[in-house]
C-alpha positions in Angstrom: 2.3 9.9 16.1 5.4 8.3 17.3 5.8 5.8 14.1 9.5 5.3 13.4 10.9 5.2 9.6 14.1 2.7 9.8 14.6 3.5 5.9 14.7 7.1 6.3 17.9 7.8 4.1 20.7 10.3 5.2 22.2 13.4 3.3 24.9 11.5 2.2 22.4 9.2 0.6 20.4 11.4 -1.2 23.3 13.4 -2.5 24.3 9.9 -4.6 21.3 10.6 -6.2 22.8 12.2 -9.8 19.4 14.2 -10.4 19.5 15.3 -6.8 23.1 16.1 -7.1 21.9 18.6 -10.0 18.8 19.8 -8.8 20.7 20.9 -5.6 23.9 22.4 -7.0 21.7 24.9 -8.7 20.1 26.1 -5.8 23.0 26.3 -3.8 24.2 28.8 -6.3 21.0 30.3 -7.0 20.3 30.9 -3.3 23.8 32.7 -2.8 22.7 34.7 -6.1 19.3 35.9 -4.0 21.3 37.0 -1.0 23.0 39.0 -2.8 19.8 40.7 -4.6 17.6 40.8 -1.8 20.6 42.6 0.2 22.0 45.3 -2.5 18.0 45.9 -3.4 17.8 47.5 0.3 21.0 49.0 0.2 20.5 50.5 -3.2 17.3 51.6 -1.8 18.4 53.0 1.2 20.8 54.8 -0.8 18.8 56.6 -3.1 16.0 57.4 -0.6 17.8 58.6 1.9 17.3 55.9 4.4 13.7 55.9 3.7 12.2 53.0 5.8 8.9 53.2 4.1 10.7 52.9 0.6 12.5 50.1 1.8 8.7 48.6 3.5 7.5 48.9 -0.5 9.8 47.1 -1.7 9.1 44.1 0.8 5.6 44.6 0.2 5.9 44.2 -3.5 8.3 41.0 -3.1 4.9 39.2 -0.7 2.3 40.0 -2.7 2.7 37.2 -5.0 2.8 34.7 -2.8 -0.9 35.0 -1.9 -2.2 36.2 -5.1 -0.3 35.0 -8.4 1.1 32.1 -6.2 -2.2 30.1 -6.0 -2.7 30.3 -9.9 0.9 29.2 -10.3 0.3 26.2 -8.6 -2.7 25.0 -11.2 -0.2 25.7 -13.9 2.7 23.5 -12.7 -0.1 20.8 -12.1 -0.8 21.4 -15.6 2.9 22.1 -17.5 6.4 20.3 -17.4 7.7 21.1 -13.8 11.4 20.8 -15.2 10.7 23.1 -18.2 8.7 25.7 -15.6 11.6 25.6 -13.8 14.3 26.4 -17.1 12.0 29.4 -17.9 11.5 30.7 -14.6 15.5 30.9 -14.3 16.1 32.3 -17.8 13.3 34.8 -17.1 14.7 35.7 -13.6 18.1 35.9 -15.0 16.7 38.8 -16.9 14.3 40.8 -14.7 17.6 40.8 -12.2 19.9 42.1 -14.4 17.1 44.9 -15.2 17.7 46.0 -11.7 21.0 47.4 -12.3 19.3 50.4 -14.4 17.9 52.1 -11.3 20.1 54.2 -10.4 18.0 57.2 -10.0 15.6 57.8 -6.9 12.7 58.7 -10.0 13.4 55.1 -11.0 12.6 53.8 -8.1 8.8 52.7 -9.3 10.6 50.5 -11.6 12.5 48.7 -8.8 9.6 47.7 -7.3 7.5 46.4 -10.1 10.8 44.5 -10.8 10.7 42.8 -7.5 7.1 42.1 -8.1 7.6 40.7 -11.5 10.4 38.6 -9.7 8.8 37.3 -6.8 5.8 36.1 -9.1 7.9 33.8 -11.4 9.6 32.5 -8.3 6.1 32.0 -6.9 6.2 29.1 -10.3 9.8 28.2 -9.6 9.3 27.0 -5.9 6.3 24.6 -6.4 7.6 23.1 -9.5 10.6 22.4 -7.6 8.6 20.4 -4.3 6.2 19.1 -7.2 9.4 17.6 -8.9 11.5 16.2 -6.2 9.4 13.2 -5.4 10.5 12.0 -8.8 14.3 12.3 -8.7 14.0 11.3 -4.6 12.8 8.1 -3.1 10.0 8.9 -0.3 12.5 7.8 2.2 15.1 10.4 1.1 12.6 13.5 1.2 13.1 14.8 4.8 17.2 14.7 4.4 16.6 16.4 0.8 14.5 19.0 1.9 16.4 20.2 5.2 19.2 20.5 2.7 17.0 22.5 0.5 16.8 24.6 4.0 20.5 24.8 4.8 21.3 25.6 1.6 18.6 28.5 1.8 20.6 30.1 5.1 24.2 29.5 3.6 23.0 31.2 0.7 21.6 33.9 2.5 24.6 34.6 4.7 27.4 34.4 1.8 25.0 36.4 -1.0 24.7 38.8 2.0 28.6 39.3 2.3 29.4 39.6 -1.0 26.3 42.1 -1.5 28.2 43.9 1.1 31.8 44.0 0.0 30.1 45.1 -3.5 28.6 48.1 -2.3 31.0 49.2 -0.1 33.8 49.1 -2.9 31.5 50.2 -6.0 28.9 52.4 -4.3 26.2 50.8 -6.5 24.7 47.3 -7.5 26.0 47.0 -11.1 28.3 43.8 -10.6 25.8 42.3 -7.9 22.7 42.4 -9.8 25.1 41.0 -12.7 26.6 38.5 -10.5 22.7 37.1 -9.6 21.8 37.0 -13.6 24.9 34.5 -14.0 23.9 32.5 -11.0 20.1 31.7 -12.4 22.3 30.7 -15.6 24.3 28.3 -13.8 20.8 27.0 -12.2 19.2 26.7 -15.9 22.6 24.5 -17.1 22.6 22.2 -13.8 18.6 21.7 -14.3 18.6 21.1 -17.7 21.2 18.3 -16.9 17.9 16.7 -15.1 16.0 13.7 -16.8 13.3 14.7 -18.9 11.0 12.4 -17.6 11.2 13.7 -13.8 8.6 16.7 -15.2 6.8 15.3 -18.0 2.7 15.8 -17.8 1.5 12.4 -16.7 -1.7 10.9 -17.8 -2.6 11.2 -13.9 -2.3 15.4 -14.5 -3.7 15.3 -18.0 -6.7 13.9 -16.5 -7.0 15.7 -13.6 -6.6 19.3 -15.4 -9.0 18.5 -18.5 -11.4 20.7 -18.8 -10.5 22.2 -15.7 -10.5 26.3 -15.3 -8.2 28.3 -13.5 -10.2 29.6 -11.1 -11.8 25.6 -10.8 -8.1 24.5 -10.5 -7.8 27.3 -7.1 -10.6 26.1 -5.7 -9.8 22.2 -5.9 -6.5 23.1 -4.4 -7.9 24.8 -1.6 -10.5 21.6 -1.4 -8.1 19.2 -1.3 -6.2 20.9 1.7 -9.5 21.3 3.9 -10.4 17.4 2.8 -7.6 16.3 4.3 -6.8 17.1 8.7 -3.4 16.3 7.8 -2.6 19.2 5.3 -5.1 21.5 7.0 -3.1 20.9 10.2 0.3 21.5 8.5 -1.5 25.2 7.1 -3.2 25.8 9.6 -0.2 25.4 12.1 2.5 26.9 10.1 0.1 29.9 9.2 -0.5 30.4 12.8 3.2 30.6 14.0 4.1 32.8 11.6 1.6 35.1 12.8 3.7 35.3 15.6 7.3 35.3 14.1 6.5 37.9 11.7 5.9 40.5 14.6 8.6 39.2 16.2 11.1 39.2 13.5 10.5 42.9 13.3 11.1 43.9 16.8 14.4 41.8 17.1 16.6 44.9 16.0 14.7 47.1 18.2 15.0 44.8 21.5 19.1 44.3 20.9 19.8 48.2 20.4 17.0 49.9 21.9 16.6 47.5 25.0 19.3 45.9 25.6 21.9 48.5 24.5 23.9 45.6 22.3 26.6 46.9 19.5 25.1 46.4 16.5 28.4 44.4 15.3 26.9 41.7 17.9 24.5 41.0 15.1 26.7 38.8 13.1 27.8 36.7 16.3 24.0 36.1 16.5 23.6 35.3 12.7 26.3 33.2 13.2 24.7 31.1 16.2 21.4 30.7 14.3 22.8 29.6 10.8 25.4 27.2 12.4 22.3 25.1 13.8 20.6 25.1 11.1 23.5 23.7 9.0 24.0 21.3 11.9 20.7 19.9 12.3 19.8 19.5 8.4 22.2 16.3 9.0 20.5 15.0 12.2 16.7 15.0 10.3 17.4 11.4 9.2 18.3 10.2 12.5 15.2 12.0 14.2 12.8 10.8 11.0 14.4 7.0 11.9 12.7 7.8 15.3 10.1 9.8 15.1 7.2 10.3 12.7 7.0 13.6 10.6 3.9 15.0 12.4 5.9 14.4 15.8 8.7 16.3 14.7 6.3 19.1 12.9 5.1 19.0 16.8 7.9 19.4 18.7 9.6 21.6 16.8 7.0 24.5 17.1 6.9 23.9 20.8 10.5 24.2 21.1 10.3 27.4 19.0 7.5 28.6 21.1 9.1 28.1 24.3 12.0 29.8 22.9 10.6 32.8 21.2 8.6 33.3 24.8 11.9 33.0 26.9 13.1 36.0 24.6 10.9 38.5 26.5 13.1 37.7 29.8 16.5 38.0 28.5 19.1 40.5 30.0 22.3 39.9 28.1 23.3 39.0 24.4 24.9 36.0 25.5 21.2 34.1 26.5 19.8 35.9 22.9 23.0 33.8 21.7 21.9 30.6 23.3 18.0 30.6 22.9 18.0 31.6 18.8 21.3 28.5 18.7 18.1 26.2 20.3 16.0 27.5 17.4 17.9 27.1 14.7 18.2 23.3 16.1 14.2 23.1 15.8 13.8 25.1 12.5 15.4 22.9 10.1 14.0 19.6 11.1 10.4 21.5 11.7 10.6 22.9 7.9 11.8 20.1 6.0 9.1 17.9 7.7 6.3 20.1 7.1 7.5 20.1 2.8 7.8 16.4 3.2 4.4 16.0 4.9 3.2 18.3 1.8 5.1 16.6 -1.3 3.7 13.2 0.1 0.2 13.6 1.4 -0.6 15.4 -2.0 -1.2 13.0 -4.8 0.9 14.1 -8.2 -1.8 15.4 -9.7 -2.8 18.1 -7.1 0.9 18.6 -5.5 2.2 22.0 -6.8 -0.9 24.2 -6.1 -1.1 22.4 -2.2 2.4 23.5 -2.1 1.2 26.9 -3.9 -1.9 26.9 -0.7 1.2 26.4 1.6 3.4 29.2 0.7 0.1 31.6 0.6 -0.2 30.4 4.0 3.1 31.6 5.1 3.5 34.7 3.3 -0.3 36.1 4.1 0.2 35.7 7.9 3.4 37.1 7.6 2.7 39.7 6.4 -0.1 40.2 8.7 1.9 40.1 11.8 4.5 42.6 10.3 2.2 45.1 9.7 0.7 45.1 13.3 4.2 44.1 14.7 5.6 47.7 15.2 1.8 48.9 16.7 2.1 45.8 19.4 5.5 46.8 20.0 4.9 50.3 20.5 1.0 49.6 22.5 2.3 46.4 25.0 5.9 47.0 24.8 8.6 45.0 22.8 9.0 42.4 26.0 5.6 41.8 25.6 5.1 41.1 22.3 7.6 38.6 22.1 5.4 36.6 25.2 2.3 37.0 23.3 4.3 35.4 19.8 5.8 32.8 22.1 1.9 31.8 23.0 1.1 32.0 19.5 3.4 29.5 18.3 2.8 27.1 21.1 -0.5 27.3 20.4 -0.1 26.2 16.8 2.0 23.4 18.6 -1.1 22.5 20.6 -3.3 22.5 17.2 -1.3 20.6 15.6 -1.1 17.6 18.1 -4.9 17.9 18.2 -4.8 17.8 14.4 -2.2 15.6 13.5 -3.5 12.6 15.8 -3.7 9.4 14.3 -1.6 11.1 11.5 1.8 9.7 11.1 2.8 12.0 7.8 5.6 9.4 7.2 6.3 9.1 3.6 5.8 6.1 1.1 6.9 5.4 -1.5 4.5 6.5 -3.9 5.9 8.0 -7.6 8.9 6.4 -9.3 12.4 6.9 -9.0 14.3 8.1 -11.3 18.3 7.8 -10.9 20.0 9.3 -14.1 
């Protein structure tokens, strides 16, 4: 499990990569774009409800769902279409649908803002495996760890500046108008940089004709879901990262209530936290090739959940801001390395033909068990006590550490070089 990769290429490496460079610039701007949504969506809904916390559960609701229903019948079509032009429709038709949200403005539209989020989340649920299906071919197998923890720093700058400007925009304007408008032009700036992307990176090969003729839908699903339990290395990367976040999802919706309810912290201490969190993050996206130079990708899949594990446990004991500070620094140092290994271990134990719905069986995962430990989050916290829960979660996710050791043995996960590569 220890298997070193000397080649493993840095981020400074893979961003010499022209497709790479183009492929990546869009998401940066596309993931400040969704901060700023997913941020003005709750305040606009706040706003019109009253402060309606089951409003603003809907609307998270509604954004999930896809991912565990129309998500697994997206994957069979990226297997099945050009990745590149699934991704140019899904940002034109994004561009759209977000630019539609700026018409609620009234609480009795309010039904429309959610089916908006739905429609939404669904193409994205296209948009994301198209992307992992596609970045083999613009990125050497060496290069896929660094490109995919940038893929995840990118994800949390995004988040923190869209969530800013969403911010600012409300305050000023009272409404969502130039946010929403600000998104639409964002997913137009991802269509252009995309676009710029060599043809042949998507193209059907005769590999995925084959595989998808006379293939149905449903037939497609089910091979997906086959081809994960066939193989202990991507049933161990499910099966471990489903289990965590059945403990992170509770978790995640306690952490407001510990800070203020608990530990009496000022709200305003919530950014210095952000802060600590996102700052590791962005740092360790450029250590992932010096740990994948050292350490196989199961290891660090490994390690990282037992880090994040021990962490989320030590949570339950702390007595000032300053150790919250400290312990979610340590797992923001885990989290990026632990993510872009588990897409790398996906996009290269996954033939071509099969990749985007095992990424499609991935994201399910995630989102199901989420959602799962949301729901019964607030019960635990309220039955066992916050303290509590956050011991159980901190089990949970060692636990999935423990499974995937058990799982992953004999299992290296370190990529080869296995599609071509494609530099202009």
């Amino acid at each position: 499990m220890t298997a070193p990769n000397d080649q493993a290429l840095g981020v400074r490496d893979v961003l010499r990569i022209p497709d790479y460079r183009r492929l990546f610039a869009g998401q940066v701007v596309s993931d400040i774009g969704d901060g700023i949504t997913l941020f003005l969506v709750l305040l606009v809904i706040n706003d019109l409800t009253g402060g309606s916390t089951i409003a603003i559960a809907l609307m998270a609701i509604a954004e999930a769902v896809p991912a565990f229903t129309v998500g697994l019948v997206a994957g069979v079509y990226v297997d099945r279409w050009d990745r590149r032009r699934v991704m140019l429709a899904s940002d034109l038709l994004r561009a759209a649908i977000v630019l539609s949200f700026a018409f609620v403005q009234t609480v009795e539209l309010l039904p429309l803002f959610y089916l908006l989020g739905f429609v939404q989340a669904s193409i994205a649920t296209f948009f994301r495996p198209a992307r992992g299906a596609l970045l083999p071919h613009i990125v050497p197998a060496e290069g896929l760890a660094s490109a995919n923890s940038l893929a995840q720093a990118s994800q949390v700058i995004g988040s923190v500046i869209g969530t800013g400007i969403a911010g600012l925009i409300f305050a000023n304007f009272g409404n969502g108008l130039a946010g929403f408008a600000i998104d639409s032009v964002t997913f137009l700036i991802s269509f252009a940089l995309i676009a710029g992307i060599s043809p042949e990176a998507g193209r059907v090969t005769a590999e995925r004709a084959a595989a998808a003729a006379g293939e149905s839908v449903r037939g497609g699903v089910v091979a997906g879901l086959r081809i994960v339990r066939g193989s202990r290395l991507l049933t161990g990367v499910v099966l471990a990262t489903g289990i965590t976040m059945l403990g992170l999802g509770a978790v995640n919706v306690l952490f407001v209530p510990l800070l203020v309810n608990d530990l009496d912290v000022d709200p305003a201490w919530m950014a210095a936290i952000e802060f600590a969190q996102t700052a590791a993050m962005i740092l360790a996206a450029f250590t992932v090739a010096f740990l994948a130079r050292r350490l196989s990708p199961t290891t660090i899949i490994s390690l990282g959940l037992g880090v994040i594990g021990v962490c989320i446990g030590l949570v339950a004991g702390v007595g000032a801001v300053w150790q919250v500070i400290l312990i979610l620094f340590a797992v923001g140092l885990a989290l990026t390395p632990l993510q872009a290994m588990v897409q790398t271990v996906v996009q290269t134990a996954a033939g071509d033909a099969t990749r985007g719905r095992v990424v499609s069986v991935l994201q399910a995962s995630i989102s199901t068990a989420s959602v799962a430990s949301m729901a019964i989050g607030g019960v635990l916290g309220t039955v066992i006590g916050i303290r509590a829960v956050y011991l159980v979660a901190g089990g949970v996710v060692l636990g999935a550490a423990g499974l995937s050791v058990l799982m992953f043995r004999g299992e290296s996960g370190r990529p080869v070089r296995a599609v071509a590569h494609a530099e202009g």
